[in-house]
N, C-alpha and C positions, 0 to 999 in steps of 0.2 A: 592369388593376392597374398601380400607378405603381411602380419602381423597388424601393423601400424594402419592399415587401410589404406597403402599407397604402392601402385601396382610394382613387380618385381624389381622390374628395370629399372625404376627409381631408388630402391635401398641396396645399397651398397658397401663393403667390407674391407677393410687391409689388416694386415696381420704384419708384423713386422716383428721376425726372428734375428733382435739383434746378438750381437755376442758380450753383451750387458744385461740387457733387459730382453723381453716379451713384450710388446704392443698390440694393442686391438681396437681398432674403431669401427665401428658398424655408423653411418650416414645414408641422407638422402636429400635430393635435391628436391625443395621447392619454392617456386616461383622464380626460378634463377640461384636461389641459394644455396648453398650444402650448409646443411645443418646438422649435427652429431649426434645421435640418439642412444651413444652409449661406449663408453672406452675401458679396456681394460689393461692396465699396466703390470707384471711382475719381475723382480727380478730374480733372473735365472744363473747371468753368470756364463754359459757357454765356452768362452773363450778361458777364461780360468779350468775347465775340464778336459782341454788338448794337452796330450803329453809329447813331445818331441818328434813323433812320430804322424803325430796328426790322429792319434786315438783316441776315445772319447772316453771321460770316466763314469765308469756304470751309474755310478750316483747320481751324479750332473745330469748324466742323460736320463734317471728316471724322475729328476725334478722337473727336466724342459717338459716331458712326456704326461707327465700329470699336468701342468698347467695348460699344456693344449687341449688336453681332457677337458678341462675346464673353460676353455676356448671354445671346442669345438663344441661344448652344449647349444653358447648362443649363435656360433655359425651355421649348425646342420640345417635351419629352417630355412637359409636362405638357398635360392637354386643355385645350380652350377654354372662358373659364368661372372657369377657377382660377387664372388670373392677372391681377391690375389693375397695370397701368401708369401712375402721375400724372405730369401733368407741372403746373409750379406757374411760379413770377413772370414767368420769360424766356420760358417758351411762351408766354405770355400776353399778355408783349409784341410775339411776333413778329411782325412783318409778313405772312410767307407759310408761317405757319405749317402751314397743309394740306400741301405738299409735303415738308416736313421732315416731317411726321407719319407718312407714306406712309411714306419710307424707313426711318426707325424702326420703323413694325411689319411691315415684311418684313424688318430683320436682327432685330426680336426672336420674331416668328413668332403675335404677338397684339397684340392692341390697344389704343389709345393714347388714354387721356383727360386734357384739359386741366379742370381744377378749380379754381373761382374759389376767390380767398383765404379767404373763412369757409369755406368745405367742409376745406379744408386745414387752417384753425387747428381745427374741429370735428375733422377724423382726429387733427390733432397731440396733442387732449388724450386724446383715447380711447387713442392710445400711450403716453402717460406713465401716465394713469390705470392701464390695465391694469400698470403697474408698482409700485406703491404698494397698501399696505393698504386693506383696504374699508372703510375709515372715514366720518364722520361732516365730515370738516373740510371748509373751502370753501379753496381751491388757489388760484393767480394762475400759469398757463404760460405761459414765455417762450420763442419758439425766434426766432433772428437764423440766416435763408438768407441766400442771397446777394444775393436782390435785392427780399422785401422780410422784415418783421418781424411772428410771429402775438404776439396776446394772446389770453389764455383766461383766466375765472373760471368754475369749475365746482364741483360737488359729485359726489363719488364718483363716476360714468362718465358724466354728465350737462351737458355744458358751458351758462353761465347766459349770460355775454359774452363775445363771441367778433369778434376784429378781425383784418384784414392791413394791415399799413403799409408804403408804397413808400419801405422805408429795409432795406439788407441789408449784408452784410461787403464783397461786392463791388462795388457800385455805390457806396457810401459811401468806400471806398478810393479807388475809378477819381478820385471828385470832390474829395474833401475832401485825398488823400493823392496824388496823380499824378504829381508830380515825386520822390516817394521820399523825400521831407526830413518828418521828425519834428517835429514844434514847435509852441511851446503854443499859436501863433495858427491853426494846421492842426487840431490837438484843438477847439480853444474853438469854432470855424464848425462842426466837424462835428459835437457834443454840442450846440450851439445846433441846427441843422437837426432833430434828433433830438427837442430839444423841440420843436420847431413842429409835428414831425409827430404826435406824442403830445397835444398840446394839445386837441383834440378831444374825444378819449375818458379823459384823465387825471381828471379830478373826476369822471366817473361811475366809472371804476374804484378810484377813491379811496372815494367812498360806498358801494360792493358791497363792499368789505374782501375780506382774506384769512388766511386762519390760517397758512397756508406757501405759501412763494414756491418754480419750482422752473423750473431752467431746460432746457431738449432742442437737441440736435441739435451738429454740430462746430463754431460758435464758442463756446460758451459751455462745452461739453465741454474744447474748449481753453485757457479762457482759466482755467477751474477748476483744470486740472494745474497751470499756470506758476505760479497765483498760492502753491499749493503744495508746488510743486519748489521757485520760488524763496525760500522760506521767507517771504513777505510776510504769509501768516497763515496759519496749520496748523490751526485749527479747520473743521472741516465748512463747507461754503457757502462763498460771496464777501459780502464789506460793499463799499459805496462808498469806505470808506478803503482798503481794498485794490487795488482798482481806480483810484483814483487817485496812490495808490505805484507802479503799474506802469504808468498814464500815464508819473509821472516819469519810469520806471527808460528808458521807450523814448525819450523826448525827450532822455536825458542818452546814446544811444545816436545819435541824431539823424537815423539813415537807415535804410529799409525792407527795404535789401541788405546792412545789415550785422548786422542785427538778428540776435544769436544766445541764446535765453533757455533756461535747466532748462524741460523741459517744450512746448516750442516745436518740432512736427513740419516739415521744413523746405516742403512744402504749405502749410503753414498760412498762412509767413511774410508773401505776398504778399496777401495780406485782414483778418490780423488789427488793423491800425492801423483800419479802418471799423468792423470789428465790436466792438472794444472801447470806440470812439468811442459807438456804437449802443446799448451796455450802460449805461454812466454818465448818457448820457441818459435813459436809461429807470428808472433809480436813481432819480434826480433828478425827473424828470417824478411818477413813479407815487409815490415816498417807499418805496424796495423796502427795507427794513432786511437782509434776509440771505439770498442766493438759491442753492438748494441743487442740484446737475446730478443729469439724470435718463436712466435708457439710454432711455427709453422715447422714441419721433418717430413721423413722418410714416409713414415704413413700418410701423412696426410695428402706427399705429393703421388702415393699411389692412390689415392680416393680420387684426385682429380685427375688424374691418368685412365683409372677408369672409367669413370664420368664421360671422359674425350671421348673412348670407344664406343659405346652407349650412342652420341651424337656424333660418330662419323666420323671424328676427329683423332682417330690414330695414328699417331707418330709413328707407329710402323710402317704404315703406307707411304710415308714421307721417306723414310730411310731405305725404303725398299726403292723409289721414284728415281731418290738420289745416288744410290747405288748404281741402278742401271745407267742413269745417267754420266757416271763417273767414270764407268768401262765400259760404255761405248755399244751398249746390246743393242741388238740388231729387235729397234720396237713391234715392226710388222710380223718378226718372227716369232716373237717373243708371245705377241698376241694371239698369233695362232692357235701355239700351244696351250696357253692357258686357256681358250676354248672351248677346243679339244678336251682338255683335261678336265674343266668343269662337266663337258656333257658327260663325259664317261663316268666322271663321280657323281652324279645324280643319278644313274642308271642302277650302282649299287650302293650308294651311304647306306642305305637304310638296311639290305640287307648283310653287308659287310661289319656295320655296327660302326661304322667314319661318323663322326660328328661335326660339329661349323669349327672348330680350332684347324683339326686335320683340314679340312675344307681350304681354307686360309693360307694353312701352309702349303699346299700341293701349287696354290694359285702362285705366291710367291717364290715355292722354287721353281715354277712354270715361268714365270717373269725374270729369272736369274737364272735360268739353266745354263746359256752362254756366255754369262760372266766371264770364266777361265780363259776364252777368248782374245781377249784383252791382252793375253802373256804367251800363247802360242795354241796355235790347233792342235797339238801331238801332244795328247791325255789332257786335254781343256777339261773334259768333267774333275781332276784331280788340282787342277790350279784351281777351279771356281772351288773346292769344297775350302781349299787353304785360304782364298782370299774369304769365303765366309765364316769361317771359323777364326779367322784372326782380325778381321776389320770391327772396328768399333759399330757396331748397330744398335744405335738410341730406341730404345721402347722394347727391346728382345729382353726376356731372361737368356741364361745361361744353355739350360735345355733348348727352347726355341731356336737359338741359333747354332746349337750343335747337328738338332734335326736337320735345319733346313740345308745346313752342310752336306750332312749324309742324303738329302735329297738328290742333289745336283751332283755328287760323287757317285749315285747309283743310276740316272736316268741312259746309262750307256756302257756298251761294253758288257763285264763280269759282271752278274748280279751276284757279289760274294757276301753271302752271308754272314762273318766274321769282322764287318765292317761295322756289325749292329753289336757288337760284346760289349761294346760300354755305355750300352742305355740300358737305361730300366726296363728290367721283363715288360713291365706292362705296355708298353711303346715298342715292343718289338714286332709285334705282329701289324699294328695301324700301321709304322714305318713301310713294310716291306708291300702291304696295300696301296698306300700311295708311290712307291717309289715303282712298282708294276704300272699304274698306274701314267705316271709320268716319261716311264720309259715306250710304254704305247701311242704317248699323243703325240711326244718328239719321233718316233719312228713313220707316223701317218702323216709327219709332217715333214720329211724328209729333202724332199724337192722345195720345199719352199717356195710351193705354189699358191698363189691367192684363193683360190678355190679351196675348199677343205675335200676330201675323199668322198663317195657316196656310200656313204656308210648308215643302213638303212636298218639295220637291227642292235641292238646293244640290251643284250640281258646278263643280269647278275647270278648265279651260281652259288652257291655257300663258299664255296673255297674256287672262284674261277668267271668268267668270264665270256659270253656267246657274242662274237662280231659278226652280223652278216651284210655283204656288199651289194651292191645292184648287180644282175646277173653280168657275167662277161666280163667285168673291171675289173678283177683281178689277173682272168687272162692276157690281159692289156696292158698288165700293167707288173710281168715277173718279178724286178728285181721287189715291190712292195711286198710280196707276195714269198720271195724269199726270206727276204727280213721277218716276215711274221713267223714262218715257221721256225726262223733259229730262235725268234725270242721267244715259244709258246716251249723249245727247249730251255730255259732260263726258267720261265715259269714255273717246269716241272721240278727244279731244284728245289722248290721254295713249297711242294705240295699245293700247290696253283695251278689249273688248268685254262691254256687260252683254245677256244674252239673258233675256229675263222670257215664262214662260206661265202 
């Protein structure tokens, strides 16, 4: 039981390693509701500590690392499971991002995923969404991070278009504002940049329309107060004339250190010249007539993302469904293996040390093993790993879908080793379990006979594996029987032993 006196499964966690701030909310559901039982905000800055390189500055990075410190106090108590951790633009940027990751989730005491920009603008609207009425209307969500900027067009919890642009409060400040002087030629480059980067997706999001515009997260939360302290308009929402009254009001102010506004937290001071730069652009690009601030963000649509998990409701199943659906996999086959694959992973999780994620995954790269299909038979495991590693899949981090790549790249053929160098150590060895694994279910299932094999013994080994068949069946059945022993050679590459009678 967790703390509160409400059983695990119900309190729930996000962590949200933006490249501005640190977020933290710990929730739980009841009666229907998520209710918050505690949030922690700092700003860290992140993306201001990448140097050109995409290297991190020792300082920066031993302030993100003490605040997770401080993080991870109130996370450790919760089990593993019930807490996700995003990290969004500047992880994504980094260089040597694995070893930062490392230290991160030993001071938060769980685990750390990196999520490409549509996964994030995708959680960003399920946060907002869950904030708003359950209506009928089509929405346009804006959130400006620090280092880049989501778009969303959606319907009630359903986002339709969904973008990231590498334009944020802070990296737009470092460029367009760096010597700290206010002025209309510093505005005008960085609201021009702003369009350029918009220019792509502006006339399709132009033609999608929206019935309300509505903005998330702390620059535009921000820039909503001043525009209202400082009486520039008091009506609900922001307008572009509004926003460019308080262009002026900072240009007649002229410097980024002297800047004191109604409404202007002094955190804010040093990023809000990029991100309200970031905003007018986007006015202007999109045609936004009036855009209204929303509590609902990033964390919160990861609290109701996990929540979905919890009840069944994971969008990865959906994406996985759809996927297969898309190329065409061969369902009954498909079936088979993942079977297969479950019985044999239940024969060793436990003494292998697999857990229900690996679980998860093994079922879904069982269910997409034939994907590459779709684009030719000759190296299909090598076209499936490219279409999963490059196709957008809603509800994946970054890692997860890089596994589930190197799943479906190993289930055949070379089991090469060197395919595994850019995971993390600690996913090296699960990986190479499941993908043994997976390569054994698709091999016993070869013929693609509705029967499965009679496969009557299945024991776990510390490092290996014990198959045994019904007497005679294997003599009956050579070419199966040759395949095992070239892959029980594979095996031994990997100090894994398959033992077949």
């Amino acid at each position: 039981m967790s703390t509160d006196g409400q059983s695990e499964s119900e309190t729930v966690a996000a962590v949200d390693l933006g490249s501005n701030s640190f977020h933290m909310i710990v929730a739980r559901r009841h009666d229907g509701e998520v209710l918050k039982m505690d949030r922690l905000k700092e700003t860290v800055r992140l993306a201001s500590g990448l140097d050109a390189r995409g290297r991190l500055d020792a300082t920066v990075e031993r302030r993100a690392l003490d605040c997770l410190e401080r993080f991870g106090q109130r996370l450790r108590q919760l089990r593993q499971g019930s807490v996700r951790v995003v990290g969004t633009n500047t992880l994504r940027q980094m260089a040597d991002s694995h070893r930062f990751l490392a230290a991160a989730e030993r001071a938060l005491g769980h685990p750390v995923e990196i999520i490409a920009g549509r996964e994030e603008a995708r959680l960003i609207y399920l946060g907002v969404a869950h904030t708003l009425a359950d209506d009928e209307g089509r929405r346009l969500v804006m959130d400006i991070g620090g280092g880049s900027t989501e778009f969303i067009i959606g319907e009630r919890f359903r986002p339709i278009l969904a973008e990231s642009l590498e334009m944020g409060c802070v990296t737009f400040t470092q460029r367009h504002f760096s010597d700290g002087r206010l002025t209309p030629r510093a505005f005008a480059a960085a609201e021009l940049h702003a369009g350029q980067e918009l220019q792509p997706i502006a006339s399709i999001y132009r033609e999608a329309g929206w019935d309300q515009a509505l903005g998330a997260s702390g620059t535009i939360l921000a820039l909503d107060r001043i525009v209202r302290e400082t009486g520039i308009d008091e009506a609900p929402g922001m307008t572009l004339d509004a926003l460019r009254t308080l262009r002026q009001r900072m240009i007649e102010v002229g410097r980024l250190d002297k800047l004191e506004l109604p409404g202007l937290a002094e955190d804010r001071v040093p990023v809000i010249a990029g991100g309200l730069a970031v905003l007018i652009g986007a006015f202007e690009a999109l045609g936004i007539e009036r855009l209204h601030p929303s509590d609902g963000a990033l964390r919160e649509g990861v609290i109701h993302d996990l929540l979905g998990r919890f009840r069944h409701e994971d969008v990865r199943g959906l994406t996985i469904e759809n996927l297969r659906r898309r190329f065409a996999v061969d369902e009954a086959q498909a079936a088979r293996v993942q079977a297969m694959a479950a019985r044999l992973l239940g024969a060793v999780r436990a003494r292998w040390g697999l857990d229900e994620n690996d679980g998860e995954r093994l079922d879904w790269a069982a269910e997409l093993h034939e994907v590459g299909l779709a684009l030719a038979h000759s190296k299909y495991h090598k076209h499936g790993e490219y279409i999963l590693n490059w196709a957008d899949l809603p509800g994946f981090s970054q890692p997860e879908q890089h596994e589930l790549a190197l799943l479906v790249r190993l289930h055949r053929r070379a089991f090469k080793p060197k395919l595994l160098n850019d995971v993390r150590q600690a996913r090296v060895e699960p990986l190479l379990r499941l993908a043994s694994l997976l390569r054994l279910a698709v091999l016993l299932h070869r013929a693609r006979a509705p029967e499965p094999p009679p496969l009557e013994r299945v024991e776990a080994r510390e490092r290996g594996l014990v198959l045994g068949f019904a007497a005679g069946w294997l003599d009956a059945h050579p070419l199966t029987r040759a395949d095992l022993e070239e892959e029980a050679g594979q095996w031994a590459r990997h100090d894994l032993e398959l033992v077949v009678s």
